[in-house]
C-alpha positions in Angstrom: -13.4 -13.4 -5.3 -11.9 -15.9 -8.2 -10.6 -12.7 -10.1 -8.9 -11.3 -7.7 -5.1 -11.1 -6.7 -2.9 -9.4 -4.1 0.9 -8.8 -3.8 1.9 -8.3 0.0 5.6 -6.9 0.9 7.1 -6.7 3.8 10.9 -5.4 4.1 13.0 -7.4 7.1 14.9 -4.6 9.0 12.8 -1.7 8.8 10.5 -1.7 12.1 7.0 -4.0 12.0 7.6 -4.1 8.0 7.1 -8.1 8.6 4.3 -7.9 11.1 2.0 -5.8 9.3 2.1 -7.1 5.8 1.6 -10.3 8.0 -1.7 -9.0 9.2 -2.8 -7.7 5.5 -2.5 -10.8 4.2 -4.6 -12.0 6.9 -7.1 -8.9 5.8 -7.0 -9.5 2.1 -8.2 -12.9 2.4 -10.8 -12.8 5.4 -12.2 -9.1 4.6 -11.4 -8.8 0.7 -12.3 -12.6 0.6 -9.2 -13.3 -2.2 -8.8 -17.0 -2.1 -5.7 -17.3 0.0 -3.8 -19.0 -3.1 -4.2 -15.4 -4.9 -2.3 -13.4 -1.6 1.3 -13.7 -2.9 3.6 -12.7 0.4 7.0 -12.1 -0.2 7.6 -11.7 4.1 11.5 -11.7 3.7 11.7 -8.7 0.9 12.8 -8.2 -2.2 15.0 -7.0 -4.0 15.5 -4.0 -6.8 15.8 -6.7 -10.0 13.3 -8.7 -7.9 11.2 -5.7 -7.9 11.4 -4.5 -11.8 11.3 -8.7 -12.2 7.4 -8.7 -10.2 5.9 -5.7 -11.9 7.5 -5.1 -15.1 7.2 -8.7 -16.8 5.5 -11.5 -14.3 2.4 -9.8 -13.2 1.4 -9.4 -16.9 1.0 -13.2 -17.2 -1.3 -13.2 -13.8 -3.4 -11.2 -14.5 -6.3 -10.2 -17.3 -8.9 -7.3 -17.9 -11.4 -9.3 -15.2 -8.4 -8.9 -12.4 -8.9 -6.5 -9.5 -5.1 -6.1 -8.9 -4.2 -5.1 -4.8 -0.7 -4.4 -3.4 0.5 -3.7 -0.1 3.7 -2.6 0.5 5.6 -1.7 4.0 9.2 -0.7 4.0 11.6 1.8 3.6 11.0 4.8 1.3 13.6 8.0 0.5 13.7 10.9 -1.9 16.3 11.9 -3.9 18.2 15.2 -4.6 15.7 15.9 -7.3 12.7 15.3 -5.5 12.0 11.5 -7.2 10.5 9.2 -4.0 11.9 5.9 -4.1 11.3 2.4 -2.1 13.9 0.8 -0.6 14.0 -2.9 -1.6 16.2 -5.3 0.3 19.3 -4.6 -1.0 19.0 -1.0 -1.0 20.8 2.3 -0.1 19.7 4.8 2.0 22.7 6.8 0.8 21.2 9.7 -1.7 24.1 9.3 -4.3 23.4 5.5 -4.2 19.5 5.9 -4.6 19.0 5.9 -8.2 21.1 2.4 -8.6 19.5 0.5 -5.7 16.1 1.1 -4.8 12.8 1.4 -7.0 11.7 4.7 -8.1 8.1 5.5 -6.9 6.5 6.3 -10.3 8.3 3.1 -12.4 6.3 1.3 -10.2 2.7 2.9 -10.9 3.7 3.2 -14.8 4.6 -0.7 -14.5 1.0 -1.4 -13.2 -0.4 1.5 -15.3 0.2 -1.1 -18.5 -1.5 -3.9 -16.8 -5.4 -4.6 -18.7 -7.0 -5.3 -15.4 -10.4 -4.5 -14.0 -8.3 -2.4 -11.2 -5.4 -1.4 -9.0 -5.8 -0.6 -5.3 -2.0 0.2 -3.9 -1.0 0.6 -0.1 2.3 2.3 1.1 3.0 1.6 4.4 6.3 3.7 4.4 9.0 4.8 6.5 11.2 7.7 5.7 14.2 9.2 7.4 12.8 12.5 6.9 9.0 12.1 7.3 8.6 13.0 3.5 5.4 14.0 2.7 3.3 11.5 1.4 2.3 13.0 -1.8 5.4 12.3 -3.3 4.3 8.5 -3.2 1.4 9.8 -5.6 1.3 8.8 -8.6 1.8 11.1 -11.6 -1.1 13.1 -13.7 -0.5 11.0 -16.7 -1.1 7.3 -14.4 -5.0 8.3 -14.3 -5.3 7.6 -18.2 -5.0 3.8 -17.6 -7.5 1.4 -18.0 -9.4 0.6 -14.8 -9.4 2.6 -12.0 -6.4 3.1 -9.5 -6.2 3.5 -6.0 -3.7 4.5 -3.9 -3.4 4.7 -0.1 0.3 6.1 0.7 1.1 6.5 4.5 4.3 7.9 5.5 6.1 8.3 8.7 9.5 9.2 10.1 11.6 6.3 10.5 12.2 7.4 14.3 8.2 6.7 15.2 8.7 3.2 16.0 11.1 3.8 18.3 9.1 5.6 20.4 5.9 2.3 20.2 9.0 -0.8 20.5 5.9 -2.9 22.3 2.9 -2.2 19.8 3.2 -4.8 17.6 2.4 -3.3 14.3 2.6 0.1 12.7 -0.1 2.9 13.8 -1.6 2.8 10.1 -2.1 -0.7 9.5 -3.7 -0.6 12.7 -6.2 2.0 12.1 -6.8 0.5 8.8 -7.3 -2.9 9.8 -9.8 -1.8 12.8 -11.8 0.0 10.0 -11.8 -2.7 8.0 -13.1 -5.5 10.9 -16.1 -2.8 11.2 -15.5 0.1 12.6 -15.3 2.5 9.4 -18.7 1.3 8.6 -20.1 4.6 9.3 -23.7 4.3 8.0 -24.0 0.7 9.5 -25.2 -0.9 5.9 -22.1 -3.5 5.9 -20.3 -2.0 3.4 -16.8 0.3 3.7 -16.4 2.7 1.2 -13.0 4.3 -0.2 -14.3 7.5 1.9 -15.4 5.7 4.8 -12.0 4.5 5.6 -10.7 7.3 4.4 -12.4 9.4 6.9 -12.0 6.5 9.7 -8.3 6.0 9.4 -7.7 10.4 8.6 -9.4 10.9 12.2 -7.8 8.0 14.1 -4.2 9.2 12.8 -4.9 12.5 13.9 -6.2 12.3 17.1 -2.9 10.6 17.7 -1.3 13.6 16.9 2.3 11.9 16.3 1.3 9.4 13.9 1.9 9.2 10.2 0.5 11.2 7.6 -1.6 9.5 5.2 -3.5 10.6 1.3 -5.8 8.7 -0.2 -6.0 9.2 -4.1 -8.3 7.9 -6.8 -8.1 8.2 -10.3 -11.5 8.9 -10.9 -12.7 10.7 -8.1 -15.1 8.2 -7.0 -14.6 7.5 -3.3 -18.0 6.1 -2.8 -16.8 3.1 -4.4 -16.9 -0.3 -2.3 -13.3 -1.1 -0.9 -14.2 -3.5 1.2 -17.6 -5.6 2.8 -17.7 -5.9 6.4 -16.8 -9.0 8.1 -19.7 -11.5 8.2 -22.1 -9.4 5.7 -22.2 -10.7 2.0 
């Protein structure tokens, strides 16, 4: 897939952050077939200017109307005294007075990727919070479903405390699920392709039979969740 590209994230400190955008990378280039010179991974974080830096004014250049645009992001994530959802970037604060000046408000990013002329946007959140906020707070606004292309988001959230209950599993319970659906078993109707609502319905069920697991939305901006998101491994 020539016109693809993906970003991969990972935050050092917050628990499996490294591990699983690790395995997506592994995932974007063996399932999503992007050559492995379009899988940018930025394993040791970034930081706020790095982040505005990335999506504001470099990915422009990268990319062109042709581009299907992915982004997986694990980290930290907070919300504000207003209610704004932020991600925590490397240098960061966790401190709510401190939150507007150090970490990346939510909705910057998708109106950042919102300007980009690409083909489309498909963006996971694998997110801890100290609260457990609710994921749709990492939704993206009415107004980011006017954009050219269609955009995707997955956004998982989970208290910060869960992995401190799994310190031996070696990544996070979402990527986990997702990445088993993705190897095959989401493949519901057996004809080697996953769609949006085949892992949607394959990582929803696996999350919940957990019962202490994250809480994850899947959102599309044009409703269309029969859409491919991914072949299975070995078909064409």
């Amino acid at each position: 897939r020539p016109d693809a590209l993906a970003i991969v994230i990972g935050i050092p400190g917050v628990a499996k952050a490294t591990a699983d955008a690790g395995l997506m990378k592994i995932f974007f280039e063996r399932l999503l077939r992007i050559p492995a010179a379009d899988v940018k991974l930025f394993s040791a974080g970034v930081t706020r200017n790095e982040l505005v830096t990335l999506f504001a004014q470099k990915l422009a250049s990268a990319v062109d109307y042709r581009t299907d645009l992915y982004l997986f992001y694990s980290g930290g994530a907070v919300v504000d005294a207003t209610g704004d959802s932020y991600l925590v970037p490397r240098d960061g604060s966790n401190a709510r007075h401190l939150v507007p000046q150090t970490c990346y408000r939510v909705q910057e990013l998708y109106a950042a990727l919102s300007d980009l002329e690409v083909r489309s946007r498909t963006i996971i959140l694998d997110l801890r919070s100290p609260l457990g906020a609710p994921q749709t707070l990492f939704l993206p606004s009415a107004a980011t479903g006017g954009s050219p292309g269609p955009t995707t988001v997955i956004s998982s959230v989970a208290p910060s405390s869960y992995d401190l209950i799994t310190p031996d599993v070696d990544h996070g319970p979402f990527v986990r699920q997702l990445a088993l659906g993705l190897r095959g078993s989401a493949d519901a109707d057996g004809d080697g392709r996953i769609s949006l609502a085949e892992i949607r319905d394959f990582v929803g069920e696996r999350l919940s039979a957990d019962g202490a697991g994250p809480s994850v939305e899947f959102w599309t901006s044009d409703g269309d969740y029969e859409r491919l998101f991914a072949p299975v491994a070995g078909e064409e």
